[in-house]
N, C-alpha and C positions, 0 to 999 in steps of 0.2 A: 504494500500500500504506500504509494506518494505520499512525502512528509507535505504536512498540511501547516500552514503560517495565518494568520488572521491580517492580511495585508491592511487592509480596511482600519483597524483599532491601531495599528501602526503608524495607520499614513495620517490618521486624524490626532494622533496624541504627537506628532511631531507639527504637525500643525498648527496646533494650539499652542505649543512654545513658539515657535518661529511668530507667530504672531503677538505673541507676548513680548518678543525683542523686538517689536517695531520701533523704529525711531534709534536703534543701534546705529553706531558706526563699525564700518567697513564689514567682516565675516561676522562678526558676532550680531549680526542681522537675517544673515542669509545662509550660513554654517552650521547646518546640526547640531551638531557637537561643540562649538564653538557656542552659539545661541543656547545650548542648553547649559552649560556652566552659566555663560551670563545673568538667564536670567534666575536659576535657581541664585546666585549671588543678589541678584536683585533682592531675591524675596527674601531672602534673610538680612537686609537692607533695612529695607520695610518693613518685617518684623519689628526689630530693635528699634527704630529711630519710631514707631507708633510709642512706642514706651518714652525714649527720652525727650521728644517732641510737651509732655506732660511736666517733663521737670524744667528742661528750658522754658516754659510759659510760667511756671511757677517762679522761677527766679526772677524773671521778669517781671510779674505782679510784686515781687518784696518790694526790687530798685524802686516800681514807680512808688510803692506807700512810701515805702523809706524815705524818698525822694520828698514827696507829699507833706510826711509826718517831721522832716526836719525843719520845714519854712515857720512850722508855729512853735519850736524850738523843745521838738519831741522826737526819738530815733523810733523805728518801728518796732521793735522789742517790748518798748516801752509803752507804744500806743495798743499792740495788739495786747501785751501783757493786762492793761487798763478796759480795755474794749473787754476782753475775756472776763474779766472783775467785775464789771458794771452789768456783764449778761446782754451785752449787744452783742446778739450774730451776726454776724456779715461775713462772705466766703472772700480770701483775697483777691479772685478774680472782678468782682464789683466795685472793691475796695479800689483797686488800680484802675479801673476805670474813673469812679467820681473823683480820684486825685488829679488825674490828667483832663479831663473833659468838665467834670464840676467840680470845682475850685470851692464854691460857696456849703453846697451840700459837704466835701470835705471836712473843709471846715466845720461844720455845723456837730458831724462826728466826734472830731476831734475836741471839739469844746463839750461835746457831753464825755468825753471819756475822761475831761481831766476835771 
């Protein structure tokens, strides 16, 4: 009996990668094998940076409070510390926003906290 291969589930599961390298440069666009390292490297790319994408935002909400909480002569340690005290929730992503965009609303925080 003729050895049998399932060309079909072959030729679509290479497909699907080569397609997922679109937008590569040179072979690793149009190279099998080549395209398929690429983009498995991708996705373990994309795995990780989903995760560290979460903490780089978060470092960036402290700078803007920080930033924020120093102009009325308070470090953010110190205002979240106060904030947590007084039982105002507020998530930092909010928090960096009205520091940068509402100045007065900041404010208004910042004076109930101290």
């Amino acid at each position: 009996m003729p050895r049998s291969v399932n060309a079909v589930a072959s030729r679509a599961r290479r497909k699907k990668v080569l397609k997922q390298a679109k937008g590569y440069f040179g072979r690793r666009k149009n190279v099998w094998t080549v395209a398929k390292n690429a983009v498995e490297k991708g996705l373990q790319y994309q795995y990780r940076d989903r995760k560290a994408r979460k903490r780089a935002f978060r470092a960036l909400w402290i700078q803007r409070i920080n930033a924020g909480a120093r102009q009325y002569g308070m470090s953010y340690s110190v205002l979240m510390g106060k904030l947590n005290e007084k039982g105002i929730d507020i998530n930092r992503k909010v928090l960096a926003d009205l520091a940068m965009n509402e100045p007065e609303a900041f404010k208004a925080i910042v004076d109930q906290a101290k």
